[in-house]
N, CA, C and O atoms as CSV, one atom per row, in Angstrom:
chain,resi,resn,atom,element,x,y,z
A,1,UNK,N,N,87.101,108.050,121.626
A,1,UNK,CA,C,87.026,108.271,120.191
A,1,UNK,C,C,85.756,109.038,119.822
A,1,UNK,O,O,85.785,110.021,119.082
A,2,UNK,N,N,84.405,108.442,120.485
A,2,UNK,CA,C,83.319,109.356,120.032
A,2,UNK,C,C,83.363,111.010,120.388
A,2,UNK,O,O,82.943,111.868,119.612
A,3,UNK,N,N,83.994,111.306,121.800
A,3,UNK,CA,C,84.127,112.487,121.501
A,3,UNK,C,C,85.197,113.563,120.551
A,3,UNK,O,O,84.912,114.740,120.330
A,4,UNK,N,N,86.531,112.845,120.034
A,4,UNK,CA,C,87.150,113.569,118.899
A,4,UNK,C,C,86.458,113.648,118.122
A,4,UNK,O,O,86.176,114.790,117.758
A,5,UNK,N,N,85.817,112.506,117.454
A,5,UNK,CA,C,84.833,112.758,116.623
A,5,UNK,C,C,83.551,113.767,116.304
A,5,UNK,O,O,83.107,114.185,115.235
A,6,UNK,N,N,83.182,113.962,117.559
A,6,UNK,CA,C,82.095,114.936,117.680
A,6,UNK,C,C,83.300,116.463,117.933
A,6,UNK,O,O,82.845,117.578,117.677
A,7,UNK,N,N,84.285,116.373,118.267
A,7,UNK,CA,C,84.367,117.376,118.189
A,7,UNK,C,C,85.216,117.867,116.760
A,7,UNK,O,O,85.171,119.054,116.434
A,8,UNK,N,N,85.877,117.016,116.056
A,8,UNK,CA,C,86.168,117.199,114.553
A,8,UNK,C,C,84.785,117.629,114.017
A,8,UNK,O,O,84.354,118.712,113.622
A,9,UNK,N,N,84.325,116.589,114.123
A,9,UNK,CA,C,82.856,117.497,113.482
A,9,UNK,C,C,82.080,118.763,113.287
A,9,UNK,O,O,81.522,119.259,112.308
A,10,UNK,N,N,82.282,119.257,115.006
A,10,UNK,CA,C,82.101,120.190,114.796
A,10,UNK,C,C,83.078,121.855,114.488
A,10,UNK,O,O,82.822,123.039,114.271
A,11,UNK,N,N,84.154,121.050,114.635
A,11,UNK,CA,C,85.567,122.204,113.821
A,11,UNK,C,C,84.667,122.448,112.343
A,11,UNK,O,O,83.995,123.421,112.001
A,12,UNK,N,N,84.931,121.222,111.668
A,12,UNK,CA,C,84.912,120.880,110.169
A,12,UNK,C,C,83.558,122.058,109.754
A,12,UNK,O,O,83.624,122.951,108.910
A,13,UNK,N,N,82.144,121.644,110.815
A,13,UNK,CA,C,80.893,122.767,110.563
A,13,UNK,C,C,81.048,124.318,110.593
A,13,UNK,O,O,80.271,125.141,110.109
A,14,UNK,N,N,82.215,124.546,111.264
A,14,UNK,CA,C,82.913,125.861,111.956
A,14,UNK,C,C,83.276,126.362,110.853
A,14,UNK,O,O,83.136,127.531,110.493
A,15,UNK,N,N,83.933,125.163,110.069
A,15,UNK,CA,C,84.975,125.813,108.984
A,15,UNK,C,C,84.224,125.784,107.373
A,15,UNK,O,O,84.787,126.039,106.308
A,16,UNK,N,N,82.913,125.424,107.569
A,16,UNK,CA,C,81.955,125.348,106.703
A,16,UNK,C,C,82.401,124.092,105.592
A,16,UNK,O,O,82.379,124.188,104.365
A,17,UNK,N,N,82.774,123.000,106.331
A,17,UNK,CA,C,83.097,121.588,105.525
A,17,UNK,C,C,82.170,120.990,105.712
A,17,UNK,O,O,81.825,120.914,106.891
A,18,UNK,N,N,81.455,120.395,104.838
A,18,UNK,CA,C,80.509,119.677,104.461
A,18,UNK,C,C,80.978,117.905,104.481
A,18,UNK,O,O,81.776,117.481,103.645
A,19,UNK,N,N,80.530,117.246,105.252
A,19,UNK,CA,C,81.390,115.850,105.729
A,19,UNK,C,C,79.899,114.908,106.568
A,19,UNK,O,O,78.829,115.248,107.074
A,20,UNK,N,N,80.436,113.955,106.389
A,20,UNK,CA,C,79.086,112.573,107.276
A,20,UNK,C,C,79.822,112.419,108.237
A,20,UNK,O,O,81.049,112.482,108.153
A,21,UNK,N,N,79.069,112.151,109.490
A,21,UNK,CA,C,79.153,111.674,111.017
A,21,UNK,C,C,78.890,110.493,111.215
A,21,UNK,O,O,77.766,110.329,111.690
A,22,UNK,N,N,79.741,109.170,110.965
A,22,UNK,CA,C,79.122,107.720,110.742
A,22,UNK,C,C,79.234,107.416,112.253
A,22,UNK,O,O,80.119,107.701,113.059
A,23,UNK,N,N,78.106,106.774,112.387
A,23,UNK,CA,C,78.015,105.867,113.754
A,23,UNK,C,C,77.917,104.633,113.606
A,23,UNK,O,O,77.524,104.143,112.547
A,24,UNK,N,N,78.206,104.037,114.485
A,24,UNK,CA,C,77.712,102.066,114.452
A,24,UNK,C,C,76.736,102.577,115.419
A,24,UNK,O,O,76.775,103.441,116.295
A,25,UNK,N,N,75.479,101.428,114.794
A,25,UNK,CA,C,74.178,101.892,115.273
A,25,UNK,C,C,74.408,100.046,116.533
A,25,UNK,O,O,74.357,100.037,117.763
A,26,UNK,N,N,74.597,99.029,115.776
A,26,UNK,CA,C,75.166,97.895,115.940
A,26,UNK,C,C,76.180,97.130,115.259
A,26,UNK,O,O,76.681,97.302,114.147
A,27,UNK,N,N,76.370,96.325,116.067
A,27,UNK,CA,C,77.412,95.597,115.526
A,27,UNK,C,C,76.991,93.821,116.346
A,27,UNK,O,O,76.431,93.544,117.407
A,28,UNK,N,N,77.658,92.832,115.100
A,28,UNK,CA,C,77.136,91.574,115.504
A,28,UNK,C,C,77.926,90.826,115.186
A,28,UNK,O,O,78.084,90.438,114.028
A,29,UNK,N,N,78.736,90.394,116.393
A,29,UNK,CA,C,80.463,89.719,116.565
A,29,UNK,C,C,80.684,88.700,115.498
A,29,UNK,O,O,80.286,87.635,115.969
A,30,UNK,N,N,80.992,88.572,114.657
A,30,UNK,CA,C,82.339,88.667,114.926
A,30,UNK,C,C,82.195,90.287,113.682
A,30,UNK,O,O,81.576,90.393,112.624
A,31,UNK,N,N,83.191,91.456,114.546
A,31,UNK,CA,C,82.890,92.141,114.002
A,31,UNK,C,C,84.260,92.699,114.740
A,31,UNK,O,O,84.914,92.045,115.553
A,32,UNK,N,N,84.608,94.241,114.226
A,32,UNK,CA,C,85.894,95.003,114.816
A,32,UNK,C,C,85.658,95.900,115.394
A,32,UNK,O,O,86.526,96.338,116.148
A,33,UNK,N,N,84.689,96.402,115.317
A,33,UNK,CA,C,83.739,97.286,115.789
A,33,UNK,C,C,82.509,97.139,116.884
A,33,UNK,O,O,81.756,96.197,117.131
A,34,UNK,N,N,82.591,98.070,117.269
A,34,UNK,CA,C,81.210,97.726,118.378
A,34,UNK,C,C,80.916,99.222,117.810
A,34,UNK,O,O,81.622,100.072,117.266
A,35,UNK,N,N,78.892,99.116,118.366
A,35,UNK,CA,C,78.111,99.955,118.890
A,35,UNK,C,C,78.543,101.482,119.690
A,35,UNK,O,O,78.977,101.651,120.830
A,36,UNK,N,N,78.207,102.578,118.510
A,36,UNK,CA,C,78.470,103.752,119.157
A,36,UNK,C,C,80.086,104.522,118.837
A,36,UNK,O,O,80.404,105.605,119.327
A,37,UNK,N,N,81.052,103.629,117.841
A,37,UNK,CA,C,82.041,103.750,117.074
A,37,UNK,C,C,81.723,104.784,116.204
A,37,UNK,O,O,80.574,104.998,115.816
A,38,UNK,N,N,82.917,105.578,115.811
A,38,UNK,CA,C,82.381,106.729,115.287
A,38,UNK,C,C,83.727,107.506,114.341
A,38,UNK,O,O,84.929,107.586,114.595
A,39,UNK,N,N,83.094,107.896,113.436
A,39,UNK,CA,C,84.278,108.682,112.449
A,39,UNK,C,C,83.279,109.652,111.257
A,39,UNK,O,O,82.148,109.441,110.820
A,40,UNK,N,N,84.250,110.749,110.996
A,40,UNK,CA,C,84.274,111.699,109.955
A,40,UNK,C,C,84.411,111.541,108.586
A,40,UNK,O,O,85.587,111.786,108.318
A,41,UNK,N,N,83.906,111.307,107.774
A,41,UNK,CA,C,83.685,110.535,106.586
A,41,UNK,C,C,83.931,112.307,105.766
A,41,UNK,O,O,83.123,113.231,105.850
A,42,UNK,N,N,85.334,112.335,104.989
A,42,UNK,CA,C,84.954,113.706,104.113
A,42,UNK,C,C,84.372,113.105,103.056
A,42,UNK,O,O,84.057,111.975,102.679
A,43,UNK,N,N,84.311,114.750,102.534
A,43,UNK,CA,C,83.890,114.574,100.643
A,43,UNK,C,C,84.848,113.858,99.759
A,43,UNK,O,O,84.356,113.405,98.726
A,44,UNK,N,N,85.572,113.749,99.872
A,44,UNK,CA,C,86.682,112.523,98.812
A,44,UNK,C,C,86.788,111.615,99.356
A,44,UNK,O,O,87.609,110.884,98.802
A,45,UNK,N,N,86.159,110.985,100.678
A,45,UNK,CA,C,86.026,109.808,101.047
A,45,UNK,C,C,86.964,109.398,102.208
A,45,UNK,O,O,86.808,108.339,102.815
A,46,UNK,N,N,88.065,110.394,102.524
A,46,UNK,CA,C,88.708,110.131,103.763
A,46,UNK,C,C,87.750,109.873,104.809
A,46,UNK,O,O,86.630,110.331,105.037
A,47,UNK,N,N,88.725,108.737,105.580
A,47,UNK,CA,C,87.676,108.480,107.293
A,47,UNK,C,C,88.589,108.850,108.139
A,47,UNK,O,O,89.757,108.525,107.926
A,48,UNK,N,N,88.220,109.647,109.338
A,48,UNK,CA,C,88.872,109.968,110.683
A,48,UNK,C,C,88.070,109.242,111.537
A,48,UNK,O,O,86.915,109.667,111.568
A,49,UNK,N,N,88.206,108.659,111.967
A,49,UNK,CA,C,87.767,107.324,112.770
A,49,UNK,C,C,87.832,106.060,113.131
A,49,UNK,O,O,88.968,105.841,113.549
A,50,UNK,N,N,87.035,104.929,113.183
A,50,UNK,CA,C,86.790,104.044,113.337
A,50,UNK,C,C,85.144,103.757,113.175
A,50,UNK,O,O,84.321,104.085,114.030
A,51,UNK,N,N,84.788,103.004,111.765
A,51,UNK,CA,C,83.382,102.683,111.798
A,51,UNK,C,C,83.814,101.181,111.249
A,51,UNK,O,O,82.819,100.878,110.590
A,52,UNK,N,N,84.498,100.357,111.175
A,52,UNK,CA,C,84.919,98.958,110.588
A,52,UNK,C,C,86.339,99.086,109.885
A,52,UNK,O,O,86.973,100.105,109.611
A,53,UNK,N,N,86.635,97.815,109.686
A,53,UNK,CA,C,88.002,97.612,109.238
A,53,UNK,C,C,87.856,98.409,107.537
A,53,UNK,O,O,87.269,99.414,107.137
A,54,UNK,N,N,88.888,97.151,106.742
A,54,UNK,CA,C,89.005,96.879,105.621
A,54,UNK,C,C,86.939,96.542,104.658
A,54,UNK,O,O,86.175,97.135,103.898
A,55,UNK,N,N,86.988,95.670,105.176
A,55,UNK,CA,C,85.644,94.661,104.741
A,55,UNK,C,C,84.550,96.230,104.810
A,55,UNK,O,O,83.741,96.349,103.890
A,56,UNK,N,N,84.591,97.262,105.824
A,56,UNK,CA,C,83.358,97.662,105.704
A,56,UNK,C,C,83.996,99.329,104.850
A,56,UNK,O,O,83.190,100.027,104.235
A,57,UNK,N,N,85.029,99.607,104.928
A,57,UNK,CA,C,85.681,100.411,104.695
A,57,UNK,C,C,85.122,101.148,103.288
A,57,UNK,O,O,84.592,102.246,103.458
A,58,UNK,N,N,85.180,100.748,102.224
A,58,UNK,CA,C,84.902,101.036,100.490
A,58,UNK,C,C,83.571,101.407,100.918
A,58,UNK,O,O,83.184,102.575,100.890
A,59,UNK,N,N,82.530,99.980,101.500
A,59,UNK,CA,C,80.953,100.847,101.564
A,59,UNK,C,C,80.686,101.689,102.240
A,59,UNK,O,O,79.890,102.478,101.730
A,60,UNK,N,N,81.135,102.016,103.659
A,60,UNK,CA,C,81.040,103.328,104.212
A,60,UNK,C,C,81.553,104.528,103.165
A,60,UNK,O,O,80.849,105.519,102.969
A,61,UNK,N,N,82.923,104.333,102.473
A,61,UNK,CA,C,83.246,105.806,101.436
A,61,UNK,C,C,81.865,105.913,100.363
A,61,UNK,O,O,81.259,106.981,100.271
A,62,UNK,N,N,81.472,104.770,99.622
A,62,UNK,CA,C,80.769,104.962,98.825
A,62,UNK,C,C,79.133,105.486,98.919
A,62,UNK,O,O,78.490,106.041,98.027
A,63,UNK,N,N,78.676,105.116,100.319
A,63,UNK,CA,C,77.647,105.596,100.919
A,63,UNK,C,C,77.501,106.740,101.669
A,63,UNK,O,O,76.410,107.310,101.662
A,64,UNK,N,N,78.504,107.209,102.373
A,64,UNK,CA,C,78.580,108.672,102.759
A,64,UNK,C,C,78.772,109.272,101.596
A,64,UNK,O,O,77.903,110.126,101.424
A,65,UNK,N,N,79.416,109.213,100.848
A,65,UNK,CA,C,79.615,110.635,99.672
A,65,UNK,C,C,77.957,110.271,99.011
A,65,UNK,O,O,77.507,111.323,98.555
A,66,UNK,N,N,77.393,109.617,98.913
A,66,UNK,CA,C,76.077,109.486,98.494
A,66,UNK,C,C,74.934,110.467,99.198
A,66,UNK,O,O,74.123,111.279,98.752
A,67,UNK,N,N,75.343,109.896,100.757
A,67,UNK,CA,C,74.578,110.708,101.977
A,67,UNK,C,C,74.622,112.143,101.715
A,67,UNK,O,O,73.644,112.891,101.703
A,68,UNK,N,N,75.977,112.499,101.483
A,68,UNK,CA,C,76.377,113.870,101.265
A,68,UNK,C,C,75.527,114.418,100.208
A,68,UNK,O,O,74.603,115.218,100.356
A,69,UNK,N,N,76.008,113.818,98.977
A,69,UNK,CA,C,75.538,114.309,98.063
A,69,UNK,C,C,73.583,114.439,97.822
A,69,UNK,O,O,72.962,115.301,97.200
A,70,UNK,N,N,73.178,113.512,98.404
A,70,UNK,CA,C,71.745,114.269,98.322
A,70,UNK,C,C,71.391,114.748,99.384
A,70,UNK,O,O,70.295,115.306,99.320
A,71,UNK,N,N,72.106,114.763,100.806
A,71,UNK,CA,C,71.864,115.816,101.641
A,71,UNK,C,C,70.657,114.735,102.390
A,71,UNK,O,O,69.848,115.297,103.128
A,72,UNK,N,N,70.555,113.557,102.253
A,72,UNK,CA,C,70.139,112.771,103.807
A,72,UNK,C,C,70.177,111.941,104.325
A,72,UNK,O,O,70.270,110.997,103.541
A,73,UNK,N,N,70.163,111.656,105.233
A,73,UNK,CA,C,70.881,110.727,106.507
A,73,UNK,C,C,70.381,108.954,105.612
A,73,UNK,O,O,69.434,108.760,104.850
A,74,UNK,N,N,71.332,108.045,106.053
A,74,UNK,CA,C,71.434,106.673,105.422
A,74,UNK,C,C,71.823,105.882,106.632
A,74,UNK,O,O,72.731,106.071,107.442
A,75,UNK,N,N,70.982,105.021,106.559
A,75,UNK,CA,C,71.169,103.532,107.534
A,75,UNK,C,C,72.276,102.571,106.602
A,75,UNK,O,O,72.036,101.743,105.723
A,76,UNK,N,N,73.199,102.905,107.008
A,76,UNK,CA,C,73.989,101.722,106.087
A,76,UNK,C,C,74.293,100.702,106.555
A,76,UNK,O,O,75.088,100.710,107.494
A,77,UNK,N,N,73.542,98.957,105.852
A,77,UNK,CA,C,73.668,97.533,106.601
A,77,UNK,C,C,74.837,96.731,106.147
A,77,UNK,O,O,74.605,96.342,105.003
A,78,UNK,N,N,75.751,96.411,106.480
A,78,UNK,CA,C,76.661,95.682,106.288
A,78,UNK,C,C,76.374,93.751,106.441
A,78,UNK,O,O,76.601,93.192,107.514
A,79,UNK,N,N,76.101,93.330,105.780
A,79,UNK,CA,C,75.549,92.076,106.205
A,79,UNK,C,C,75.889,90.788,105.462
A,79,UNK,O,O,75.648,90.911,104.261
A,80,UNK,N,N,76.394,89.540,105.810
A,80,UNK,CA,C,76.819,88.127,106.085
A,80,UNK,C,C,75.786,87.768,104.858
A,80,UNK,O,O,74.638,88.215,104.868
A,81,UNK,N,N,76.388,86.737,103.558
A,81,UNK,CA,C,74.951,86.381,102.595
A,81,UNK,C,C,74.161,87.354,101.957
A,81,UNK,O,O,73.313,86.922,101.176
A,82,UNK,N,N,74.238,88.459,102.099
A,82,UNK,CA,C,73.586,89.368,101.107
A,82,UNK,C,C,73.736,89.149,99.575
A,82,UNK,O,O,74.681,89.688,98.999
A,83,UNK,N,N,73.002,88.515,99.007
A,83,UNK,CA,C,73.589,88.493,97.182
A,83,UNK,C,C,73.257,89.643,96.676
A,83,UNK,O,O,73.898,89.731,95.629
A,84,UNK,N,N,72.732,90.414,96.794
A,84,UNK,CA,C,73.309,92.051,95.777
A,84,UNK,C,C,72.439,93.158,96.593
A,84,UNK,O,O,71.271,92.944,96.920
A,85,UNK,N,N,73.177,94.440,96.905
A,85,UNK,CA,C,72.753,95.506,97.077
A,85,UNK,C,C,71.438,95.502,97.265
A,85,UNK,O,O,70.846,94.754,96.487
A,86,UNK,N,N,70.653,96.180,98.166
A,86,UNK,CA,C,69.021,96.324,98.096
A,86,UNK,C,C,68.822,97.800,99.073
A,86,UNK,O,O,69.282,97.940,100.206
A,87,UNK,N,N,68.136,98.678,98.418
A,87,UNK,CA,C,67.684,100.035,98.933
A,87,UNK,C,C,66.249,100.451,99.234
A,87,UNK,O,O,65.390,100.241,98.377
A,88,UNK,N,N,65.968,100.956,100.252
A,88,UNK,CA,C,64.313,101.051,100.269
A,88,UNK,C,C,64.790,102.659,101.258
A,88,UNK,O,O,65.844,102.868,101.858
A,89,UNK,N,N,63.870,103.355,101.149
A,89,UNK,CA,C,63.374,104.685,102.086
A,89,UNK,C,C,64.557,104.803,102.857
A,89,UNK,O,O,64.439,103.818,103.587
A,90,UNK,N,N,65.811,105.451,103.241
A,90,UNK,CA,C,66.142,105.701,103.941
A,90,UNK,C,C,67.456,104.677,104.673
A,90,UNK,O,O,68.124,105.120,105.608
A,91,UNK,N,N,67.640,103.585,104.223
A,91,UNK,CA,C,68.717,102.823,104.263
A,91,UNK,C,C,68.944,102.043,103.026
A,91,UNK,O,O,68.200,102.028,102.046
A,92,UNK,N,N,70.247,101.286,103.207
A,92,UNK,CA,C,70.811,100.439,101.951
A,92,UNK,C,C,71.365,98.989,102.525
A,92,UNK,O,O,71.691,98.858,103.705
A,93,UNK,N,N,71.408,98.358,101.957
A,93,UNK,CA,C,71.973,96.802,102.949
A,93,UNK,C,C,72.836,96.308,101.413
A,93,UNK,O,O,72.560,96.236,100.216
A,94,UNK,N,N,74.147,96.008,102.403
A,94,UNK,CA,C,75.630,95.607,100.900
A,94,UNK,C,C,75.739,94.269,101.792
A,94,UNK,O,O,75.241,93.990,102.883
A,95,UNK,N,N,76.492,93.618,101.008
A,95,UNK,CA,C,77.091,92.215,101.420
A,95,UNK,C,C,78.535,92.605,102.043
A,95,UNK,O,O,79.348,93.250,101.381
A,96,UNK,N,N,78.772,92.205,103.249
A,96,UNK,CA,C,79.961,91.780,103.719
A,96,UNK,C,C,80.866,90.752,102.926
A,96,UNK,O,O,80.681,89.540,102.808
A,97,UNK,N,N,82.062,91.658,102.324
A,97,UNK,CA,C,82.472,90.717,101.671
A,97,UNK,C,C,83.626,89.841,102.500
A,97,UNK,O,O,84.229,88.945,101.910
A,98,UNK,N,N,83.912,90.156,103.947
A,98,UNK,CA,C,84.990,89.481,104.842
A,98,UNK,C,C,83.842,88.070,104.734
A,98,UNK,O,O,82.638,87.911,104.533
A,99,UNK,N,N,85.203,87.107,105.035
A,99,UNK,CA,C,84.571,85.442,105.657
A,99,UNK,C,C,84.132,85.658,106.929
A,99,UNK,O,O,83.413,84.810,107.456
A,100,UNK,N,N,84.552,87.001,107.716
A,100,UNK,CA,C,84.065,86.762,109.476
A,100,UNK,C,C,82.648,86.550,109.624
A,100,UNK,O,O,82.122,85.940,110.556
A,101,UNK,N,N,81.984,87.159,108.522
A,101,UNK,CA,C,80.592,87.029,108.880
A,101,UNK,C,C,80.021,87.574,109.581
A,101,UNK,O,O,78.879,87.218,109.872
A,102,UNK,N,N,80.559,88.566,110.077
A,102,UNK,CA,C,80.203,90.198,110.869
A,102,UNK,C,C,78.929,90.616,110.597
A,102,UNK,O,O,78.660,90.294,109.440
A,103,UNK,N,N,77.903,91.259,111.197
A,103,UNK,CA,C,77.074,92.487,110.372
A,103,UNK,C,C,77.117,93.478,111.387
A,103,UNK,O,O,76.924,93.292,112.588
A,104,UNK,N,N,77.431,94.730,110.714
A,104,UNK,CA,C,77.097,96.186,111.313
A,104,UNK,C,C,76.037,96.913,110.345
A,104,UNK,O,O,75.646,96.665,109.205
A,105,UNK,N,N,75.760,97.846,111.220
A,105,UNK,CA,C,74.710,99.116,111.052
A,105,UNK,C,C,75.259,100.229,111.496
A,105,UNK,O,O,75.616,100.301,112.672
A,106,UNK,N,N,75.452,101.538,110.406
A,106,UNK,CA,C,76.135,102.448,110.444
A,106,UNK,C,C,75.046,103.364,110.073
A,106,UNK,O,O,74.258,103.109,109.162
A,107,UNK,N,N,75.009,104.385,110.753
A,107,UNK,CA,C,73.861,105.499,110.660
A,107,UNK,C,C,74.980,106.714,109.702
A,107,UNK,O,O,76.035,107.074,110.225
A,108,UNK,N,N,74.671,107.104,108.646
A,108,UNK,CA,C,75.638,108.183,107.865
A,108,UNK,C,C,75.273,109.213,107.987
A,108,UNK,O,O,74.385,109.358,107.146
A,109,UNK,N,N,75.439,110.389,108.725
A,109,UNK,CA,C,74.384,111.604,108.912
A,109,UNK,C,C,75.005,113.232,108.091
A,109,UNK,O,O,75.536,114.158,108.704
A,110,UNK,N,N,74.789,113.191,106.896
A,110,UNK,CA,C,75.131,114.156,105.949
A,110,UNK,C,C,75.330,115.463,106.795
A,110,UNK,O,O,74.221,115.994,106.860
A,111,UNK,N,N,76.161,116.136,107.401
A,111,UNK,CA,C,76.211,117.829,107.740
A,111,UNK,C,C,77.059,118.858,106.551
A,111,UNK,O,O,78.195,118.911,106.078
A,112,UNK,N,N,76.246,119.330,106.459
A,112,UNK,CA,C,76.738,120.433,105.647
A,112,UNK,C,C,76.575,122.111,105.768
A,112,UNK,O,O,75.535,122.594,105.318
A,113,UNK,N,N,77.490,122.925,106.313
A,113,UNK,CA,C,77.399,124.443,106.754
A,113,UNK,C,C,76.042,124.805,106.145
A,113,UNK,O,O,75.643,124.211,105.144
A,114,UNK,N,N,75.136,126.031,106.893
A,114,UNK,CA,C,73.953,126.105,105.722
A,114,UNK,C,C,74.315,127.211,104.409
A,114,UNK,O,O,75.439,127.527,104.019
A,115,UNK,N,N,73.574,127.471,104.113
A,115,UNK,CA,C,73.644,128.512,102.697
A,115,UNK,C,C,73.967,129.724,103.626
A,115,UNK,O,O,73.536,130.019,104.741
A,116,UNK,N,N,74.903,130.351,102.765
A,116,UNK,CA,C,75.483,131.899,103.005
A,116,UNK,C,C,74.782,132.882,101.654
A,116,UNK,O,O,75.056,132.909,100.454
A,117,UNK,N,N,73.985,133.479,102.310
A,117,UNK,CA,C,72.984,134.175,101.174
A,117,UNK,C,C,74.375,135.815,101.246
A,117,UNK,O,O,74.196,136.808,100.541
């Protein structure tokens, strides 16, 4: 899977589509995902991949089009007991809303073709 991914990716840069490269940085069982999982996050929020089920699904769309949109890379924490959203420098940590009690870490890495002067 990581290599379709890397290589969608790099079609999508080819074709001057602007899209996030999500990785699981970790993952902490009970979880669906492991470490090094990987998918294409477009601009309207489609995923080609695998970065979590259902439970992590909405915050990966809502945090890549974020990534995208200001153009830089996001640690996104998925995490067990979180009572509300919290952001500092460079990552964001949401509450897992599954009962599994999972936590992942998803690295969102904004690519976008460069400027055509």
């Amino acid at each position: 899977m990581r290599l379709e991914v890397a290589q969608r990716s790099a079609a999508l840069i080819a074709a001057g589509v602007p899209h996030v490269r999500a990785t699981v940085v970790r993952a902490e069982h009970p979880t669906s995902v492991h470490a090094g999982d990987a998918a294409v996050v477009h601009a309207d929020g489609r995923i080609e991949g695998f970065v979590g089920g259902t439970c992590a699904e909405s915050s990966v769309q809502v945090h890549a089009r974020a990534a995208l949109a200001a153009g830089e890379p996001l640690l996104l924490r998925i995490l067990p007991g979180v009572e509300a959203t919290t952001a500092e420098h460079g990552a964001v940590t949401v509450s897992n809303p599954c009962l599994s009690g999972g936590a992942v870490e998803i690295f969102l890495e904004p690519l976008a073709p460069p400027a055509r002067l």
